[in-house]
C-alpha positions as CSV (number, residue, x, y, z in Angstrom):
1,X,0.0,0.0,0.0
2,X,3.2,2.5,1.2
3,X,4.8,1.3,-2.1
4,X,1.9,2.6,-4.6
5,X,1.2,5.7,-2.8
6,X,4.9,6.2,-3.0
7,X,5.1,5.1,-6.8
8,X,2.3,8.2,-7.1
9,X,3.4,10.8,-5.4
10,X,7.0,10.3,-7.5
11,X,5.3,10.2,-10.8
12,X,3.3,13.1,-9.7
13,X,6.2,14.9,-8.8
14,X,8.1,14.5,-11.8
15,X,5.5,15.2,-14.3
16,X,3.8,18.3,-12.3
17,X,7.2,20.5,-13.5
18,X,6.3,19.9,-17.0
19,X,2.3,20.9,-16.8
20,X,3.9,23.6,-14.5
21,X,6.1,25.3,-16.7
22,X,4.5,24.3,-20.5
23,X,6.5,25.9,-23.1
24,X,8.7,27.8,-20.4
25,X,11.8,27.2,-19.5
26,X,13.0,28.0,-15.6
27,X,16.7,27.8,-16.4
28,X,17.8,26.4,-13.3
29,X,20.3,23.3,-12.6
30,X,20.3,20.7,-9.7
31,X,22.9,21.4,-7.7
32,X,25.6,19.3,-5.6
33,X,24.1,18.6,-2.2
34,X,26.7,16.7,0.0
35,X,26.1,14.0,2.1
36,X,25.8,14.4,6.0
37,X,25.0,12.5,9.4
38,X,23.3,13.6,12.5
39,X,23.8,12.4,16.0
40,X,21.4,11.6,18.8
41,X,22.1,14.0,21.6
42,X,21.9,11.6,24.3
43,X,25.1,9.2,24.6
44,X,27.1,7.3,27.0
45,X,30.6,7.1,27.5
46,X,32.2,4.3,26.4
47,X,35.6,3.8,28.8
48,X,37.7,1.0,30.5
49,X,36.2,-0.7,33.8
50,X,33.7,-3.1,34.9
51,X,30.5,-3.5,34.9
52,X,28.5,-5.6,37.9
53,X,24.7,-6.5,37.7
54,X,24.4,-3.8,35.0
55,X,26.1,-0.7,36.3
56,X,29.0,0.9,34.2
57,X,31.4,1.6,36.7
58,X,34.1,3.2,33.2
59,X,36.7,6.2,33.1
60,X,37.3,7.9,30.6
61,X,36.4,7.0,27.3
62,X,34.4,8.3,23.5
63,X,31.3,9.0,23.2
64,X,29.0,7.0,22.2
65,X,25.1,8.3,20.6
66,X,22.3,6.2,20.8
67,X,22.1,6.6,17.1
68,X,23.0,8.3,14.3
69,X,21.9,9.1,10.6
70,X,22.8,9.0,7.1
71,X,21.8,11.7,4.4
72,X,23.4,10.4,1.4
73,X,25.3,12.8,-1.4
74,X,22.3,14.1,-3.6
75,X,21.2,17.2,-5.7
76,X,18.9,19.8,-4.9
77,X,16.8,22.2,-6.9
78,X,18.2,25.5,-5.3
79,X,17.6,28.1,-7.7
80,X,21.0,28.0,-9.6
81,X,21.0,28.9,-12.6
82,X,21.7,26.9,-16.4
83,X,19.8,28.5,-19.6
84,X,17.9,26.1,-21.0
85,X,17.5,23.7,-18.5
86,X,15.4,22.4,-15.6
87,X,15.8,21.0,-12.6
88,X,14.1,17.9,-12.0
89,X,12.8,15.1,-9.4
90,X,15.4,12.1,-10.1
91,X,15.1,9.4,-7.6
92,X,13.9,8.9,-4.0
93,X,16.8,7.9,-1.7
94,X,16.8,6.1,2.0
95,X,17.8,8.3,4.8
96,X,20.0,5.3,7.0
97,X,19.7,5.1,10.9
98,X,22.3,3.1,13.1
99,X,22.0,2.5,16.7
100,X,25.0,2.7,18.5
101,X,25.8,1.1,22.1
102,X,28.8,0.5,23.9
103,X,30.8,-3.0,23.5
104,X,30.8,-5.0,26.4
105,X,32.2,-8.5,27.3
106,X,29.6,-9.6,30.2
107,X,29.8,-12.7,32.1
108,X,27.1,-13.3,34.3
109,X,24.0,-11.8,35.0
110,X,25.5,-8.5,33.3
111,X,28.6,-8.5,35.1
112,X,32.4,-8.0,33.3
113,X,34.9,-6.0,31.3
114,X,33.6,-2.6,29.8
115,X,35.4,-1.5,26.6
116,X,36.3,2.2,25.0
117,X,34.3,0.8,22.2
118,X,31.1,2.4,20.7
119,X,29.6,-0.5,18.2
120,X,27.2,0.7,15.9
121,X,24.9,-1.6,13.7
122,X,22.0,-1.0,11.2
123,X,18.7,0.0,12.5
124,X,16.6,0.4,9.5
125,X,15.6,3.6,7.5
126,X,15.1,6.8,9.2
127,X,13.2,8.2,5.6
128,X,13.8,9.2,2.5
129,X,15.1,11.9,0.7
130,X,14.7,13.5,-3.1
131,X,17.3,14.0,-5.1
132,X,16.9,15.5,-8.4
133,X,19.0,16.3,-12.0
134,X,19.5,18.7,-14.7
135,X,17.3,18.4,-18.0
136,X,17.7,20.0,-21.0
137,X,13.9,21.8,-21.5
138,X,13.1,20.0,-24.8
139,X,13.5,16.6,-22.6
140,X,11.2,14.6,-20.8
């Protein structure tokens, strides 16, 4: 059901800037976004010592957020300029989350070595994102 609505709303998308403009041209490009990640504000330090019936008892150490997320490298329809192109809709791309914990060797009933480690492992897609391209204005 998610699929076809999202199958929709792309082809909607990409055909509403040619009904849009008609015989006009906007002369603008896609331009170069770069890909970033964003960090959970919460986190725990991750440091040498022991941990007994679940209690971190660590010094020292990195920090470690509960998660973080993955914008990938994409282009954006910003308004820069190209005569006689557009910019439009190219793809839809998964926005990637990973939660992140710190690595411990336990032994019994939570109980062992604690580790400056911060493991991080995939937790599934946080979104999506557009990302667009150039088109000459006789295309499409």
């Amino acid at each position: 059901m998610h699929t076809n609505l999202l199958t929709i709303a792309v082809l909607f998308a990409a055909l509403l800037p040619s009904v849009a403009w008609g015989d006009e041209c906007p002369d603008e490009q896609a331009t170069d976004i770069p890909g970033t990640t964003t960090e959970s504000k919460k986190y725990q330090r991750c440091g040498f010592g022991f941990q007994l019936f679940g209690y971190d008892l660590d010094l020292l150490g990195e920090k470690c957020p509960r998660w973080i997320k993955y914008y990938p490298d994409h282009q954006g329809c910003l308004g820069e300029g190209l005569a006689g192109h557009r910019c439009t809709i190219d793809a839809v791309l998964e926005v990637v989350r990973v939660e992140c914990d710190c690595a411990n060797a336990t032994l019994l009933f939570d109980t062992g070595l604690a580790f400056p480690d911060c493991d991080c492992d995939y937790g599934g897609s946080a979104g999506t994102i557009q990302d667009f391209r150039t088109e000459e204005c006789g295309e499409g």
